[in-house]
C-alpha positions in Angstrom: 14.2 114.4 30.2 13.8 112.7 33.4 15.1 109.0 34.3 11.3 107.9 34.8 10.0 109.4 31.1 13.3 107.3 29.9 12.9 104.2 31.2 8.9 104.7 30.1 10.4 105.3 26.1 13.0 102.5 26.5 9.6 99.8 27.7 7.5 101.3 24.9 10.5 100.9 22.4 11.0 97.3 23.1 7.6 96.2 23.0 7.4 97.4 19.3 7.0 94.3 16.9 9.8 93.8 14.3 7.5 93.4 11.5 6.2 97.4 11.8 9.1 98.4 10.0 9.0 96.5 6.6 12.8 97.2 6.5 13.8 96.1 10.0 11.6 93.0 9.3 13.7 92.4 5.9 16.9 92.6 7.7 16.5 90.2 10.7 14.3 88.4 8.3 17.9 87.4 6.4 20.3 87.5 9.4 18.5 86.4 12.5 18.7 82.2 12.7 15.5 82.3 14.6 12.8 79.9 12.2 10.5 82.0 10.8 7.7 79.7 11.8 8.1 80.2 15.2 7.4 84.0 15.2 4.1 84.9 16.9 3.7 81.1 18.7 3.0 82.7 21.7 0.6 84.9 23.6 0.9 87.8 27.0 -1.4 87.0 29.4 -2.6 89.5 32.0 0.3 89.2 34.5 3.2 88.8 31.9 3.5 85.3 30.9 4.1 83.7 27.8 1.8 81.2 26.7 1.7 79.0 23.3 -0.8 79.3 20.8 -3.7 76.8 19.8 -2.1 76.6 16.4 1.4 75.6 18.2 -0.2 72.9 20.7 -1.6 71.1 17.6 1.5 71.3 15.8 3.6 70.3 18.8 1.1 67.4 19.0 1.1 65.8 15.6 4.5 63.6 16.4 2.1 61.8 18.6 -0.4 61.1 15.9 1.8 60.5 13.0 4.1 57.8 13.7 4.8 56.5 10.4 7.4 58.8 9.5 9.5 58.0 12.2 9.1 54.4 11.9 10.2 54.4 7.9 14.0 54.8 8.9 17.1 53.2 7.8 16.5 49.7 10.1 12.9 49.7 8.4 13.9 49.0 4.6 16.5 46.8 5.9 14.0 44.6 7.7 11.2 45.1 4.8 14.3 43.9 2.4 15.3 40.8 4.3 11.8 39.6 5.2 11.0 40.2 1.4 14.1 38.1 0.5 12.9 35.2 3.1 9.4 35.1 1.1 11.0 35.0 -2.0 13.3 31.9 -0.5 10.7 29.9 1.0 7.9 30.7 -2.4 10.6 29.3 -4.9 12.2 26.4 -3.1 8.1 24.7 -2.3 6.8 26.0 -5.8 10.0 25.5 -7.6 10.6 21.8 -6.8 7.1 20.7 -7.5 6.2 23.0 -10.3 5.4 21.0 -13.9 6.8 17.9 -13.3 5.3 16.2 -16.1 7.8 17.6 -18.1 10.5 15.9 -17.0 9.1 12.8 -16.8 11.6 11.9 -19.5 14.1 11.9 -17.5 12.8 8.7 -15.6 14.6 5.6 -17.2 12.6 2.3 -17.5 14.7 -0.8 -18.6 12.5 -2.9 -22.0 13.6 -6.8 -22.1 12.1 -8.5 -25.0 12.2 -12.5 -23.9 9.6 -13.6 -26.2 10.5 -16.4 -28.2 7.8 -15.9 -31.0 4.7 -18.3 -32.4 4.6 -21.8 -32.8 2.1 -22.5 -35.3 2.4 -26.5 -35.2 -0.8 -26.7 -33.7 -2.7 -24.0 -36.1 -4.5 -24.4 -38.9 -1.9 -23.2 -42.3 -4.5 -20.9 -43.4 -4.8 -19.3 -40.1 -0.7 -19.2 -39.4 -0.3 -17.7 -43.3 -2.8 -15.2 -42.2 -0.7 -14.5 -38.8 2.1 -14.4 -40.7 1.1 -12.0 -43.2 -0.1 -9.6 -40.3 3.2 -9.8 -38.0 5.8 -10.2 -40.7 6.8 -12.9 -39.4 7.7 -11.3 -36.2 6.6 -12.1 -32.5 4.2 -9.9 -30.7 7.2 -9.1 -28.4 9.3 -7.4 -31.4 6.1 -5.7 -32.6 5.8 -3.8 -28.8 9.8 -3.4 -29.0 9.6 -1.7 -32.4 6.8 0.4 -31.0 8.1 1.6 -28.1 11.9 2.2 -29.3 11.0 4.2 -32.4 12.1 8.0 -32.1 9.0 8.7 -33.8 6.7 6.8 -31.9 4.1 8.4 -29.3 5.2 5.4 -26.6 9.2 6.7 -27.1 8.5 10.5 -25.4 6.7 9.2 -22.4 9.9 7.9 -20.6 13.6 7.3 -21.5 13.2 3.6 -22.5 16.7 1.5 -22.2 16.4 -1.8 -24.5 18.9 -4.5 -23.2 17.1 -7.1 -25.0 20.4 -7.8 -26.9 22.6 -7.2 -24.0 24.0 -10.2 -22.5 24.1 -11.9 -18.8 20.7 -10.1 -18.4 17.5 -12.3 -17.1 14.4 -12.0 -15.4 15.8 -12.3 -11.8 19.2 -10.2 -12.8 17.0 -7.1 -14.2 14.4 -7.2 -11.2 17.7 -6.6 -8.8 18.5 -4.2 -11.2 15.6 -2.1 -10.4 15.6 -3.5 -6.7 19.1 -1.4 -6.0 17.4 1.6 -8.3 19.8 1.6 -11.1 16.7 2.7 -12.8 13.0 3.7 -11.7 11.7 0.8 -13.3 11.5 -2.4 -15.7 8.9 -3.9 -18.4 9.2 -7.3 -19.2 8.1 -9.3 -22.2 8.0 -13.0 -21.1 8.7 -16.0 -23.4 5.6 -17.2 -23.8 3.9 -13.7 -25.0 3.1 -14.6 -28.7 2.3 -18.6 -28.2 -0.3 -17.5 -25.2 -1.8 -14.8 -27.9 -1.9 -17.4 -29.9 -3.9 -20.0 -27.6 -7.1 -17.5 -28.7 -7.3 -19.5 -32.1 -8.5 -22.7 -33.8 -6.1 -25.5 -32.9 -5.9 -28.9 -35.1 -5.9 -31.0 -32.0 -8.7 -29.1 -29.7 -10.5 -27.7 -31.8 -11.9 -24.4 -31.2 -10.4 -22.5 -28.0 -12.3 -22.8 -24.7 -11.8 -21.6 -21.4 -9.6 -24.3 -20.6 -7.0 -23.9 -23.5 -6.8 -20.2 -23.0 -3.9 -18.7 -21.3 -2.9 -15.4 -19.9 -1.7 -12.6 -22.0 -0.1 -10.1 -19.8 3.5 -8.5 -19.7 5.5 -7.8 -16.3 6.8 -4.5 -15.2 8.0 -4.0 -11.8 9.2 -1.0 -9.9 11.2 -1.1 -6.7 9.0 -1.7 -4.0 4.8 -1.4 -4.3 3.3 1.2 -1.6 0.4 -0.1 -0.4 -0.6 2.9 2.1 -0.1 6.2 0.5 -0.4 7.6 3.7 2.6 6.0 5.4 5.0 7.2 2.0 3.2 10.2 3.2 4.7 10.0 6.8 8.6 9.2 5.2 9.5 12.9 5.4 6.6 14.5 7.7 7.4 12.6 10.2 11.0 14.1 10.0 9.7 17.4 9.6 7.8 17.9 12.9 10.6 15.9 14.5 13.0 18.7 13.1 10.5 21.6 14.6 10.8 19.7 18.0 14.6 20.2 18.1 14.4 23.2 17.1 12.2 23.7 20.3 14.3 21.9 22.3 17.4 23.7 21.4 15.6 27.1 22.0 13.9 25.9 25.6 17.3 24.4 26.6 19.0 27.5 25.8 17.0 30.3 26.6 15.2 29.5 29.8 17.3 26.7 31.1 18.7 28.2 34.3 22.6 29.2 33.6 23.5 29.2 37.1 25.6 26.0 36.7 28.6 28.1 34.6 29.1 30.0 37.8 29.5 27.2 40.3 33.2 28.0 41.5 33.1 31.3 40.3 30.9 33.5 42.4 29.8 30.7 45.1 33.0 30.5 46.6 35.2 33.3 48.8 32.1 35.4 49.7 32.0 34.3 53.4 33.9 36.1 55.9 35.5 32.9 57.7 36.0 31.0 54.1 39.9 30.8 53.3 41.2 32.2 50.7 41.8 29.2 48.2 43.4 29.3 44.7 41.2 29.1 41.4 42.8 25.2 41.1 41.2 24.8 43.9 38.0 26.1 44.0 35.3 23.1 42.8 33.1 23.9 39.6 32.0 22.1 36.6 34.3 21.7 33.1 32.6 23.6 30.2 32.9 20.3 28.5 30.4 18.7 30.9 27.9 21.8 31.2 28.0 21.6 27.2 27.2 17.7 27.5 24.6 18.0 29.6 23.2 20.2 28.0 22.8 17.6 25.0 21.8 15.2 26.7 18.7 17.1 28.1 18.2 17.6 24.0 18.3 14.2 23.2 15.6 13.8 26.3 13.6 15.5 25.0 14.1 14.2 21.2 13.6 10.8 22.5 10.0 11.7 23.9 9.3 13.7 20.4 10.2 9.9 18.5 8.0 8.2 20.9 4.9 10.2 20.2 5.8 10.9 16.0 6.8 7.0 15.6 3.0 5.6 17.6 0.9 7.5 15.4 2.0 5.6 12.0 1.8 2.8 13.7 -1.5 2.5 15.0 -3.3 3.7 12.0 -5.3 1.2 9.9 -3.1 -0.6 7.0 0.5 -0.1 8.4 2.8 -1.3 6.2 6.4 -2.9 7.2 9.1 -4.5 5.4 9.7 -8.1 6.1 13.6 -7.1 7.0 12.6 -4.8 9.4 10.1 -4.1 12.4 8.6 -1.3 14.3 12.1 -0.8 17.0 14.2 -0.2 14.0 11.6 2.4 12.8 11.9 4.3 16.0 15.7 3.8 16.5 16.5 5.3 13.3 14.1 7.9 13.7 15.3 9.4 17.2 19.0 8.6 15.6 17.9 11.1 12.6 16.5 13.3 15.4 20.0 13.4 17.0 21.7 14.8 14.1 18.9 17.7 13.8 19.8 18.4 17.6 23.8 18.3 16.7 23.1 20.6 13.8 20.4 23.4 15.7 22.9 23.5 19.2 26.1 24.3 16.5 23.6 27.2 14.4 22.3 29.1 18.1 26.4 28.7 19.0 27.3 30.5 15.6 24.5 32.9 15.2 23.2 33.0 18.9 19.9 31.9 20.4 17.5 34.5 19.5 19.3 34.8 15.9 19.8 30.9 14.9 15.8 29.9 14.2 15.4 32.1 11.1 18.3 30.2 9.6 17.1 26.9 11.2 13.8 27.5 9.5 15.1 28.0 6.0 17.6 24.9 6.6 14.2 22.9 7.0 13.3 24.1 4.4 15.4 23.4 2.1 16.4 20.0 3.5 12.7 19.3 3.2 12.1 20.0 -0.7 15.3 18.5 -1.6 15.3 15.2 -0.1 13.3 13.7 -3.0 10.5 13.2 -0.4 7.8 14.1 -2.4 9.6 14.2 -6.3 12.1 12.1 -7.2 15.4 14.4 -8.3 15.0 13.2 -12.0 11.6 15.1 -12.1 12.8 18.0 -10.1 14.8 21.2 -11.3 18.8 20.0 -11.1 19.6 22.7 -8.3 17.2 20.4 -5.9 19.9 17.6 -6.0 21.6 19.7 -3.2 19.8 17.3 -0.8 21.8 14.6 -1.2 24.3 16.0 1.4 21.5 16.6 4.1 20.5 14.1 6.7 16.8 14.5 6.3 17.3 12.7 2.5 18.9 9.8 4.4 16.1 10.0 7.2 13.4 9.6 4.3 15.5 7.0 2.4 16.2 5.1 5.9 12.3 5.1 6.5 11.0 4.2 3.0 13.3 1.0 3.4 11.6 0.2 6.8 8.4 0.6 5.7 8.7 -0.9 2.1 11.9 -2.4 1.5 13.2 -0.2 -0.7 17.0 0.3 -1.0 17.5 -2.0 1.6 21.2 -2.7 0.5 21.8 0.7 0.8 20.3 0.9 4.5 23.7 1.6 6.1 24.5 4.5 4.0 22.2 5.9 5.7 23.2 5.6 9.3 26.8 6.4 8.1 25.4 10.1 7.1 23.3 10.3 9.5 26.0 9.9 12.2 28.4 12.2 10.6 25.8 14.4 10.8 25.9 14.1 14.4 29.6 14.0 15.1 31.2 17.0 13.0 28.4 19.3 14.3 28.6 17.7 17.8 32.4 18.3 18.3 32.4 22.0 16.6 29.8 22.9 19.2 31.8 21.8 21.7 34.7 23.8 21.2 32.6 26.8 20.4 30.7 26.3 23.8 33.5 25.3 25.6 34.7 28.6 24.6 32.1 30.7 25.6 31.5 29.3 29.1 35.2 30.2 29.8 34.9 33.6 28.6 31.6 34.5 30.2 32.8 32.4 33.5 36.2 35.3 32.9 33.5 38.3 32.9 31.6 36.9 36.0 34.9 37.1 38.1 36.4 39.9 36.8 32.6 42.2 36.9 32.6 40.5 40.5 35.9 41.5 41.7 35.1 45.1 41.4 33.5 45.9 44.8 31.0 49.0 44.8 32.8 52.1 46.9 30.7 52.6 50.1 29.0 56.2 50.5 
């Protein structure tokens, strides 16, 4: 055979398909590690070339169409797991506080004083005072609403938790209105002394005559609570006012730290020794800026902009129709303690974007507000709120609403410095652990700028 009619056997062998032989096709069919798949994916045109199929363009082409399963990775459930968890947060803490408070309303305690020193029937005809006396058992009409409302059994007993210091001594008018006044208990109903004799002005006398409109007198019983609102509205504004002044340091903090130039930090660290002619001077000597100051400053611009957030928040109660003000305070207090309460949200948002960084802190911040905001006993008192919700009383946003409610209606007044003592500790122990943190991270990013700069690039 001649080398031509070999080579010629040799091309004609090799072009043979695998799959011919049914054995040969079994055997690579098991050993070869080429995907079966991806047999036949291509086509000869005239001049030799390889070309892929239709059915393999489509199928190289359907990563472009079908995204979703390369989106449903590993980060996706996490994400869908925490955002799911932040729902579930945010739904129970706003439904959960306010949900069915009527039934605790036994937990509010109202403080009964029976004064009433019963009937005098000197002036009442004896059949009509037998008849009276037949009917009340000899008792006033005082005792008769005491016995009501203190027996177990009794539909008046479940409403609240009634406290009877009729028999109590040292306890007057004036001594259980202060009672109530410093909120040793929500409220108070008082029987006066004259109760039964003024029911009794409605009868026959034996010296008038027949009752008139001159002779009769006022039946009516006395029950106070701490202080009267007068403008729903402005209880209203106790705690939203401190909630859009809590989202404006939260903006503040952000702006301030994310698009606030950062060129300061490297005064005396890359603006010095880059001249030619400059002398060489030692890092003592070289002038820049303490950490401690750039972190001050920094605060201060916050409480800039915090003190323009009070201006506009504190004007709009105070222009509206019916504002109401205690008599011990006036409108400067209002907006001193409000920018003061907006000082401590600053202190507490600058230490959270130091801790958990600026992109990372306003998740966090959010569900702070959050919870500050339905545990503060801004819009249920704690007695008619699940027990977990008395958490607030550590936050400064309770203190902010208490603080304001005093302002505006004079309730808790005694109590008023309370809360500008936990108010300002809100703003110190924040304050000072920011500035150690900061302090901290300006040094070591100030350390990266001089040792990334100190590396010159080789020249090619």
């Amino acid at each position: 055979m001649s080398e031509k009619d070999a080579q010629q056997q040799q091309q004609q062998f090799s072009m043979v398909p695998l799959e011919s032989d049914p054995q040969t096709a079994r055997n690579s069919s098991s050993s070869s590690t080429t995907p079966v798949h991806q047999v036949d994916t291509t086509t000869e045109t005239d001049n030799g070339d390889l070309t892929p199929t239709p059915a393999q363009c489509t199928k190289d082409s359907w990563p472009q169409f079908f995204v979703l399963p390369h989106l449903l990775k590993k980060n996706a459930w996490i994400l869908l797991a925490a955002t799911t968890f932040v729902m579930l947060v945010y739904i129970w803490l706003y439904l959960g506080s306010l949900w069915s408070p009527m039934s605790r309303v036994k937990n509010v305690e109202i403080v009964f004083y029976n004064a009433d020193k019963g009937f005098d029937y000197t002036q009442t005809p004896a059949p009509l005072a037998q008849l009276f006396q037949t009917i009340t058992h000899n008792n006033s009409m005082g005792a008769m609403i005491q016995n009501q409302i203190m027996d177990p059994q009794g539909q008046l007993n479940h409403i609240f938790s009634w406290i009877d210091k009729t028999n109590e001594e040292g306890w007057d008018r004036d001594a259980l209105v202060e009672h109530v006044e410093k909120a040793r208990t929500w409220g108070l109903l008082y029987i006066p002394a004259n109760f039964s004799n003024n029911f009794l002005s409605y009868a026959p006398s034996t010296t008038t005559g027949p009752a008139t409109a001159a002779t009769l007198k006022t039946l009516d019983m006395e029950y106070s609570i701490m202080n009267p609102v007068l403008v729903y509205g402005q209880n209203f504004a106790t705690y939203v006012v401190f909630i859009v002044l809590y989202i404006g340091s939260m903006l503040a903090v952000y702006s301030i730290c994310k698009y606030l130039p950062n060129t300061i930090e490297t005064i005396g660290v890359l603006t010095f020794g880059n001249e030619t002619n400059e002398p060489i001077r030692k890092s003592s000597q070289i002038p820049k800026f303490p950490a401690i100051r750039i972190v001050l400053a920094r605060h201060a611009v916050a409480m800039l902009f915090s003190l323009v957030h009070t201006i506009a928040i504190w004007m709009v109660p105070q222009v509206l129709h019916g504002h109401q003000m205690s008599e011990h305070f006036n409108g400067g207090i209002a907006f001193a303690f409000i920018w003061f309460a907006g000082v401590s949200f600053i202190s507490i948002l600058f230490l959270l974007s130091h801790l958990l960084t600026v992109d990372g802190f306003q998740g966090p911040a959010t569900m702070l507000m959050i919870l500050m905001f339905t545990s503060s006993g801004g819009i249920l008192d704690w007695v008619i709120m699940p027990g977990f919700f008395r958490v607030g009383k550590i936050f400064p946003f309770t203190y902010g609403v208490r603080g304001l409610r005093a302002i505006y209606f004079g309730s808790l007044r005694q109590e008023m410095w309370i809360n500008w003592l936990v108010i300002l500790a809100w703003i110190v122990i924040p304050g000072i652990s920011t500035l150690f943190l900061a302090r901290s991270e300006i040094r070591l990013r100030r350390e990266n700028m001089r040792r990334t700069h100190s590396i010159q690039p080789q020249q090619v």
